[in-house]
N, C-alpha and C positions, 0 to 999 in steps of 0.2 A: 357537380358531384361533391365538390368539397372538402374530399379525401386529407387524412393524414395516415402517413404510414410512420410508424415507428420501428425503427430494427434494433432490436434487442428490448427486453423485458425483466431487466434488471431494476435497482432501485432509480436510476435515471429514465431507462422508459417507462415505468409504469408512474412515474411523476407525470412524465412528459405524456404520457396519452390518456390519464387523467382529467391534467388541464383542459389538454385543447379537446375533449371529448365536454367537458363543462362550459365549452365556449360555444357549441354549439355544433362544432365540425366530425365528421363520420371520424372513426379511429379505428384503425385496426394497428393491433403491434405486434410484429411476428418475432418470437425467439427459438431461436433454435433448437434450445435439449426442450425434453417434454414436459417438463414443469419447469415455473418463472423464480428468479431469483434465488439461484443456486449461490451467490458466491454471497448474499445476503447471509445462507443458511449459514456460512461459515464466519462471519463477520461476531469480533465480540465474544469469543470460545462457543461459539451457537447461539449466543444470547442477542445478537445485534444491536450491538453500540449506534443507536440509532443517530445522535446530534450532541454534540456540548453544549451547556447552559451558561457559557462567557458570554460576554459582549460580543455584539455583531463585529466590533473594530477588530476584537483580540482572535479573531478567526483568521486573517491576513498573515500577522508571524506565525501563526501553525499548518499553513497552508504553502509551506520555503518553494515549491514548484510554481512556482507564478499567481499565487495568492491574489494577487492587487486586479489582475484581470475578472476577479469574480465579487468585486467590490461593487458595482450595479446588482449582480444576481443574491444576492446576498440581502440587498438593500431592499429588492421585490420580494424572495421570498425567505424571511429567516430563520434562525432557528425557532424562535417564539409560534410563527406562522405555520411552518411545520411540525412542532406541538399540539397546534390546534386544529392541525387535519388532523392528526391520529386520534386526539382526543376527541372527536368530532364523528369518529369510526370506531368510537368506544373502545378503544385501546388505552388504557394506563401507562403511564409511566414512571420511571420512578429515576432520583440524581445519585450518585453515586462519586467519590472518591473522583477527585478531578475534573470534577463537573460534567462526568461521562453521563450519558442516559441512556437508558434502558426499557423493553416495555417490563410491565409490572411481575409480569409471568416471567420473565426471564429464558422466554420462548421464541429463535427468531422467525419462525412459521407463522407465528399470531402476529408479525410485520409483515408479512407477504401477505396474509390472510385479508389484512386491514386493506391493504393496496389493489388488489384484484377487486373484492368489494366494493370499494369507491371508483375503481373504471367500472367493472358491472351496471352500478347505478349510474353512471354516467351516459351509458350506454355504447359505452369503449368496446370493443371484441377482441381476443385475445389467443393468439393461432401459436400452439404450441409444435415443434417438430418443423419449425421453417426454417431452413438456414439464408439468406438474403446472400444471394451469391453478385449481384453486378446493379448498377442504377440505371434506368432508362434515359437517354438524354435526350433533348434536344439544341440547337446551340443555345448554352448560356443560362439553360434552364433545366430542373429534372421533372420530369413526367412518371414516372415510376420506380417499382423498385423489381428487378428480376428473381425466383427465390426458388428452391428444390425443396420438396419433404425429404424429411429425417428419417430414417429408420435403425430404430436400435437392433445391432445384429450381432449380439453376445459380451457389446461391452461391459465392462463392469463400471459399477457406480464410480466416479471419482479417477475412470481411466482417463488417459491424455486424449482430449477429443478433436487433434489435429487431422489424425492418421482416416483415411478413407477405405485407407484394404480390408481386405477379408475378413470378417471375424469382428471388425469393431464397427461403422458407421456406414451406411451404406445411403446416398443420395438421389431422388424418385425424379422423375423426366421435369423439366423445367418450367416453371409458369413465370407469368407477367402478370403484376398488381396496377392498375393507375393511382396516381396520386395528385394531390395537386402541392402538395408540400410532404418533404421525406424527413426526419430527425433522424440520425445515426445515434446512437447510444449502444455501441458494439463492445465497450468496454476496453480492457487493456488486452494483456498477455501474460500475466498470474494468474496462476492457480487453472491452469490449462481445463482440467477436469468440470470445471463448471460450465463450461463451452467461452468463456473468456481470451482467447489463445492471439487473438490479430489476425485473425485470417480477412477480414474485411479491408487491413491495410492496403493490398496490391489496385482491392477496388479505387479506396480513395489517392491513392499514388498515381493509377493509373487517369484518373479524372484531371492529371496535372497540380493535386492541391500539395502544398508542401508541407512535410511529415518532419519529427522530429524524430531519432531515433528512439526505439522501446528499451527503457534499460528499467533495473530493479529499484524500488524505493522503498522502503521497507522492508528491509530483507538481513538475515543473519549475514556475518561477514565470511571470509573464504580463509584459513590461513594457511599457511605454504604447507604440503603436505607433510605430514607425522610431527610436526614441530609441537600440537596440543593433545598430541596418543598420551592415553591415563587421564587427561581430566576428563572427559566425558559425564557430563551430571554435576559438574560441579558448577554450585552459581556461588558469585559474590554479591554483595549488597555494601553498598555506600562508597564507590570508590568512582574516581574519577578515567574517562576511558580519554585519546588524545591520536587524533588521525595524523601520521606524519606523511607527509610526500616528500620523495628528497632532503626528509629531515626536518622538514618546515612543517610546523603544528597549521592545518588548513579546518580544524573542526576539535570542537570538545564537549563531553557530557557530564553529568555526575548522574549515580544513580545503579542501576544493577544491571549485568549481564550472566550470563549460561555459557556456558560450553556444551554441545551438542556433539553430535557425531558428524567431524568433517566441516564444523562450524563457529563461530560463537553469535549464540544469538541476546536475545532479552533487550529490554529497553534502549540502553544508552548504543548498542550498536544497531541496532533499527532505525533512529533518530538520525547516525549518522552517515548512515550504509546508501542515504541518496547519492550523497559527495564523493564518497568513493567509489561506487559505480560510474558516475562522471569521471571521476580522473581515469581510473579502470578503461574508458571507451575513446577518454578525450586526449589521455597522453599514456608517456612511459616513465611515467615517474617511479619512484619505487616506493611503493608504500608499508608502513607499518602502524601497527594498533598498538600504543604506549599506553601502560594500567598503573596509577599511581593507586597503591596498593593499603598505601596509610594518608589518605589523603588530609586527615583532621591533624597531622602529628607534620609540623616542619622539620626539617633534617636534624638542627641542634636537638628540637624536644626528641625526634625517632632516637637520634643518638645516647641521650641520657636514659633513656628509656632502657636502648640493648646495653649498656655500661651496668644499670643497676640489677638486671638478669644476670650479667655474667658475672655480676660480684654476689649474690645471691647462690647463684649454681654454678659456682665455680671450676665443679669438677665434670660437669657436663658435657656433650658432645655438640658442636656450635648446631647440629641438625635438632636438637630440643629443644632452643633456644629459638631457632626459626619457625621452630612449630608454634611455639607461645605467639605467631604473628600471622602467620597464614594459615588457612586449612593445610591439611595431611598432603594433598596429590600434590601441593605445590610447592611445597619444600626443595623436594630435589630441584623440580625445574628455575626455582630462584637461586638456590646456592648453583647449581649449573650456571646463570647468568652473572652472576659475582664472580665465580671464575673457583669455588670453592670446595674445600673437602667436608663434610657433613660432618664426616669421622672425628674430626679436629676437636681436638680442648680445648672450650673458649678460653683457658687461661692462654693459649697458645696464639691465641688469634691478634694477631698486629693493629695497628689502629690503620691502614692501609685498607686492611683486609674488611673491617670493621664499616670503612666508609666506600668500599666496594658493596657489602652486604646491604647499606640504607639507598645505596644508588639504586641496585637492584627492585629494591623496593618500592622503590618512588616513582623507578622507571621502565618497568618489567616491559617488555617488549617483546612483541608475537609480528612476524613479518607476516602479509598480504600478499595474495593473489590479486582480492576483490573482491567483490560479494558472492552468495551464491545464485544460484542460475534465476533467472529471471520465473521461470515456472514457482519458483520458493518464494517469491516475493508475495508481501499483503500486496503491495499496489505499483502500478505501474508507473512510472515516470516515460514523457515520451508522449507522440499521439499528432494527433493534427495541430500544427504549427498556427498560432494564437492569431497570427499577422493575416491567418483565413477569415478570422470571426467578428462577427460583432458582437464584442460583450456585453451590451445592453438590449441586445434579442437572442442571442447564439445564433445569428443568421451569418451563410456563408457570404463573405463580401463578395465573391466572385460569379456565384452561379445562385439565381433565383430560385427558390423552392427549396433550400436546402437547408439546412440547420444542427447543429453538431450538442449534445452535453455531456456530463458523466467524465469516466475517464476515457476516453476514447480521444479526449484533448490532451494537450501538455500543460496539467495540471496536479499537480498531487500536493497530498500532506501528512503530517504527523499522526499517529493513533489517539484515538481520543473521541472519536465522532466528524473528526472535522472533515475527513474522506465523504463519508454518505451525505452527510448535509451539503459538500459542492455538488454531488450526485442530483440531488432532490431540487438543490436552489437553479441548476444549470438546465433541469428535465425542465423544471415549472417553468421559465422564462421560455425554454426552445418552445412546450409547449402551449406556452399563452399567443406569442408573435407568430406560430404557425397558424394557428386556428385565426387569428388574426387576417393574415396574411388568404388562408382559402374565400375566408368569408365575405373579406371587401373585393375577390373577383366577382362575385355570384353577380 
């Protein structure tokens, strides 16, 4: 037979049944919602940050979730390599700021498009509305994959595609597929809506493979409630953000963040929001988000700086004086952290008070919850436990016929591209040593 079955049809499966569909071996890859690469769509503001254009080495530091394990898959298929399928599929692309890429269109449809395409001609088949509920075993081997049709029964686009009841998802009598090789590519559990949710965990837990827990990586931060009510919409730019755990600096960024509703998101707290989710899960420590607010300006220079303001505008209210440093919403909430009256005469203001106000500055501080919920996160951290894999096939050490890529591992990374290209470098290898693997039984 020859079979490969692939579960899910994301950017890791449709890598992965691609390949092994180009090796030779039958392919079929069932996903779930009704059309393939939902969470692609969203990747990129819609545009799909498809790969970065660094060096194959400088993909490891941007990949903090266990990067070094994808240093073989990387080396088989790279980013270069994976330019030259798409471009190979008449997709364009183009580099962009950070050596992010892009296709040319700035469309992430015309990436799925490319993908489906090249299984087509491969001769890949591709079963949309299967959800892959359980593996068929035999000892020590898998034989198949067990699966239900989908049917859409009034959910709406982009609802949480957990729920089985009434009104949202509804699941058709059960079949059996043979296989002679299965890839998981089931993804993580962000961004629920795309059918990405972990529901396929209990299967591989229940197989005995050991899991890591699913927490958020890339995700805005949580902070204690109402402590950031009124900034909503406010972003900074150039400032340094500083993760404390029991006061001890465990992470640091420069760069920009947002305040959201019930959040802070933007760059530098995404970059750091893995680590804090780990502490979040792994202890009780007590965490806060410290914002050096003037980071170009040392304390002596902040200081001569507010001395030559207040001798300048002497007759001002110290809250004018603050404004000349922060945006408007943040005024209060900094003289609140100094300990201060806005009201006050800077002639009034003590030098106490003075080196209260550059503290404040230097070290504004928003207490933590933790991140927020895992469904918010770009990407998952968590997954099947690395000590299952072989990283130079994605084959399960344990049980023959099986092979894992994408995020569905404990594997994550930074924004940039370097997420999809572990997707694509981890699908290609599962699916080269699968097709591999059916074809030298024949």
């Amino acid at each position: 037979m020859s079979r490969v079955i692939v579960i899910g049809g994301g950017a890791a499966g449709l890598m992965a049944g691609i390949t092994a569909a180009r090796q030779g071996a039958t392919v079929v890859v069932l996903e779930r919602m009704q059309e393939p690469g939902k969470k692609m769509m969203i990747t990129g503001k819609g545009r799909c940050n498809i790969t970065n254009s660094c060096a194959v080495k400088e993909f490891i530091p941007n990949l903090p979730g266990n990067g070094k394990f994808l240093f073989s898959a990387l080396q088989q298929f790279s980013n270069d390599a994976l330019l030259s399928f798409f471009h190979e599929q008449g997709l364009e692309t183009v580099t962009e700021r950070g050596g992010r890429v892009f296709p040319a269109t700035g469309k992430a449809r015309d990436v799925i498009a490319a993908l489906l395409s090249a299984l087509q001609k491969a001769g890949g088949r591709l079963v949309n509305g299967a959800q892959a509920v359980g593996l068929v075993m035999k000892p020590g081997q898998v034989t198949g994959v067990r699966y239900r049709n989908v049917e859409n029964d009034g959910r709406k686009e982009g609802q949480d595609f957990r729920s089985s009841t009434k009104g949202r998802v509804k699941l058709g009598p059960e079949h059996t597929l043979a296989a002679d090789a299965v890839i998981v590519c089931t993804g993580g559990a962000s961004y629920p809506g795309t059918g990405s949710d972990g529901n396929f965990v209990p299967v591989l837990e229940n197989l005995g493979l050991a899991m890591e827990p699913l927490l958020p990586a890339l995700a805005p931060l949580q902070p204690e409630e109402g402590f950031t009510e009124g900034l909503e919409g406010l972003a900074l730019k150039n400032i340094r953000a500083t993760v404390l755990a029991d006061g001890k600096a465990v992470a640091e960024e420069f760069g920009e963040l947002q305040f959201i509703r019930g959040g802070v998101a933007g760059p530098v707290c995404l970059t750091v929001s893995r680590k804090v989710a780990r502490l979040q899960h792994f202890s009780r420590a007590a965490l806060e988000l410290e914002l050096d607010l003037k980071p170009a300006l040392a304390e002596d220079k902040l200081d001569a700086r507010i001395m030559r303001d207040f001798q300048e505008f002497s007759k001002s209210r110290l809250s004018e004086i603050v404004r000349k440093l922060v945006p408007q919403p943040l005024v209060e909430p900094v003289l609140d952290s100094a300990f201060l009256d806005g009201a006050k005469a800077v002639s009034q203001v003590s030098k106490k008070e003075r080196q209260n106000l550059i503290y404040a500055l230097k070290h504004f501080t928003i207490p933590l919850t933790g991140t927020r919920p895992l469904a918010e996160a770009i990407v998952t951290a968590g997954g099947v436990a690395l000590k299952e894999i072989d990283p130079k096939t994605m084959a399960a050490k344990r049980m023959a016929g099986l092979y894992f890529a994408g995020e569905v591992m404990d594997v994550d990374g930074y924004t940039g591209g370097f997420n999809l290209q572990a997707a694509f470098s981890s699908g290609y290898v599962a699916g080269l040593n699968a097709a591999k693997q059916v074809l030298s039984s024949k």
